[in-house]
C-alpha positions in Angstrom: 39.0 -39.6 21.3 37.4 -40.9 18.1 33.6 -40.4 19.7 34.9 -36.5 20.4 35.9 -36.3 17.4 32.6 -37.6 16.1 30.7 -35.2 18.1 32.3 -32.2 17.5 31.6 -33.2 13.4 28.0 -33.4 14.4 27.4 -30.4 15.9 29.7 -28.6 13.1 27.0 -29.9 10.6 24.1 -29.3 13.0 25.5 -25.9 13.1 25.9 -25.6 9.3 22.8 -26.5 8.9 20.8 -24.4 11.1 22.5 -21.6 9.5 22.0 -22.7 5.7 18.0 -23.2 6.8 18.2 -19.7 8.2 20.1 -18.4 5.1 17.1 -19.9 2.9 14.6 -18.2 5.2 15.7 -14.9 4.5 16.4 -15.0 1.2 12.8 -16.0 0.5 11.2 -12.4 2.0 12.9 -9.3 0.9 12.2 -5.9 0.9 10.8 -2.8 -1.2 11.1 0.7 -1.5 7.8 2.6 -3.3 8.8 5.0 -6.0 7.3 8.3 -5.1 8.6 9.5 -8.8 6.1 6.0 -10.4 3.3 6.0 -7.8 0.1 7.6 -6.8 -4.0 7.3 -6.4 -6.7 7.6 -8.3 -10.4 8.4 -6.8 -13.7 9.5 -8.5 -17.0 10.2 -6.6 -20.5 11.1 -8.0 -21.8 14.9 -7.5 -25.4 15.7 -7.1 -25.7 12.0 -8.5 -25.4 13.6 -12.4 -21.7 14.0 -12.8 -18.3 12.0 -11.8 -15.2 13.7 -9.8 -12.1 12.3 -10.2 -9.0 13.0 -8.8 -5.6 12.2 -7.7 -3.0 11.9 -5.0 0.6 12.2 -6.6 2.6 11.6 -3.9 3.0 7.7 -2.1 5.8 6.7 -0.6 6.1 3.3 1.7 7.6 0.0 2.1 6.5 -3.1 0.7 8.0 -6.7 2.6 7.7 -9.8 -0.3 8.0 -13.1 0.2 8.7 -14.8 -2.6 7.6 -18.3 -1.7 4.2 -16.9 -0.2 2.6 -13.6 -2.0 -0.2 -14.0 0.9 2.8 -13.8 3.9 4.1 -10.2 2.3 3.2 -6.7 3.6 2.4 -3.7 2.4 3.0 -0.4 4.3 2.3 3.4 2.0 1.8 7.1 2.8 0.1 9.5 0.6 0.3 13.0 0.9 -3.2 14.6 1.3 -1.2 18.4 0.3 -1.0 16.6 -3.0 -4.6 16.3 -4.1 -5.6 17.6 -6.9 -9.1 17.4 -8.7 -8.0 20.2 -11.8 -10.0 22.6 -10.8 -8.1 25.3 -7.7 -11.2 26.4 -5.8 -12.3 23.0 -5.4 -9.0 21.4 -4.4 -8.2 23.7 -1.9 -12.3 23.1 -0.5 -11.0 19.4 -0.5 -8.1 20.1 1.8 -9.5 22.3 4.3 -11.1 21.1 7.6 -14.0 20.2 5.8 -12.7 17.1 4.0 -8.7 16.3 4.2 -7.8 18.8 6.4 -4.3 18.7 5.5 -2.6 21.2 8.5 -4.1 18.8 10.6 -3.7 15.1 8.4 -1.5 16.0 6.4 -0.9 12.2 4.9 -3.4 8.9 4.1 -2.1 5.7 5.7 -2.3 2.2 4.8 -1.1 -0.7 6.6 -1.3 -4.5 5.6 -3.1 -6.8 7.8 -3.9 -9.7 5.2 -3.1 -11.1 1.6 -5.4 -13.3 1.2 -6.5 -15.8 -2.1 -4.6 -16.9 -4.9 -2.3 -15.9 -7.8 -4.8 -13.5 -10.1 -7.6 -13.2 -7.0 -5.4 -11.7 -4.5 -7.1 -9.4 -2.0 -5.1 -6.9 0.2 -6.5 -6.5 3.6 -5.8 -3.8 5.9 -6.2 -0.7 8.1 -6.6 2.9 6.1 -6.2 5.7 8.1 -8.4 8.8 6.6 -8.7 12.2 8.7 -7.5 11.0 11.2 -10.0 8.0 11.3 -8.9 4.1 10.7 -10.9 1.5 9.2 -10.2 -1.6 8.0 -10.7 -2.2 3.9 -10.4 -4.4 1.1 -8.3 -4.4 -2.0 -8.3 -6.0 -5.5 -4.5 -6.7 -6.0 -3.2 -6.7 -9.0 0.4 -8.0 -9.2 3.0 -8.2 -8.2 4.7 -7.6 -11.7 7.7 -9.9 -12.9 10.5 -8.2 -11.3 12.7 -6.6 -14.0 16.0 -4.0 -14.4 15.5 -0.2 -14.6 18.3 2.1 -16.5 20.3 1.9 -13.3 20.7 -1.6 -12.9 18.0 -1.8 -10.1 15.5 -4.2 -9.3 11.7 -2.8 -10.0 8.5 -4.3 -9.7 4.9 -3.1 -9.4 1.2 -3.4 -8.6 -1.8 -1.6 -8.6 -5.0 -2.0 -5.4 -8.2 -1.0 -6.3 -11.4 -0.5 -3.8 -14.0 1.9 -2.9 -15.3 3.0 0.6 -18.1 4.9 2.3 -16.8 8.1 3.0 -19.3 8.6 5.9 -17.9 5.5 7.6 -14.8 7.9 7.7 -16.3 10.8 8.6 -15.0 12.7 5.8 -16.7 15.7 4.8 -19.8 14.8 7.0 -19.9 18.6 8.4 -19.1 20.1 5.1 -22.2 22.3 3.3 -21.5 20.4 0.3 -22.1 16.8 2.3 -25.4 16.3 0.4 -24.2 17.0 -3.2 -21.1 14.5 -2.8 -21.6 10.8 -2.9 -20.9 8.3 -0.2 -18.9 6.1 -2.5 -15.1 6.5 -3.4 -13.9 4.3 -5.7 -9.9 4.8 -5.9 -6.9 2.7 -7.3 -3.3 3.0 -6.3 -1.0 2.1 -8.5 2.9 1.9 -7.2 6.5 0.9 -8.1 8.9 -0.5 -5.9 12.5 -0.9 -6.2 14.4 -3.8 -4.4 16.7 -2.7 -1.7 
């Protein structure tokens, strides 16, 4: 009777602890909403070599999985909206978002998806796959971030951080068929800058 006893009180304990190392688990990953209202990209690209472009896409939205314990075991998943872009001047932004370069009816959004986080706190890179025209190569990021997590008006959790890169547009295929392909630069250097609130 006593050894029943003994073994039931094991496997109680067992039992409570399996479920307080699970408990632990989760509470060290937890997930993020972007803030379309506090996020978007930045790009600028050379023309005819002389002058500098910029730009900007106002519109990401996403989902961002942290682990707390491990900024390199997080994830980062984002949309921007390509109808968005806007360069301040109207003839050219609509050039940008015709077949020739975005082709928005068609691709309507730019997709990222996480792959890596790699380095340390302050040298962080953000590997993954970007998805531009419908093409998908894999880039890397400068990170900068996460922020210290703080409260908003609303009593919500917010946080933030910014990627920056460049890429070969040509290795994208974007605006390779255009007229203006020889007057545009095969570099795009860009930054994305988001907020996320804690769900």
């Amino acid at each position: 009777m006593k050894h029943e006893m003994k073994h039931k009180l094991f496997l109680t304990l067992a039992f409570a602890g399996v479920t307080l190392a699970a408990t632990g688990l989760n509470a060290q990953t937890s997930t993020w909403t972007i803030d379309p209202a506090h996020s978007g990209a930045n790009f600028q690209i050379r023309h005819m070599a002389v002058s500098t472009v910029r730009g900007s896409i106002g519109s990401v939205t996403g989902t961002v999985t942290l682990n707390e314990k491990d900024i390199t075991k997080s994830s980062v998943a984002a949309t921007l909206d390509a109808t968005t872009v806007s360069t301040g001047t109207e003839a050219r932004d609509k050039h940008l978002k015709s077949p020739d370069f975005f082709d928005v009816a068609k691709n309507p959004q730019v997709l990222f998806k996480s792959t890596a986080i790699t380095g340390t706190a302050g040298n962080l890179k953000l590997v993954g796959d970007l998805t531009l025209g419908g093409v998908t190569k894999s880039i890397t990021l400068d990170l900068d971030g996460p922020s210290a997590p703080q409260k908003n008006q609303k009593g919500i959790l917010i946080s933030g951080f910014s990627a920056t890169g460049k890429l070969n547009r040509k290795d994208f295929e974007f605006g390779t068929k255009s007229a203006a392909n020889a007057a545009v630069g095969d570099e795009v250097k860009f930054t994305i800058d988001v907020e996320i609130d804690k769900q």
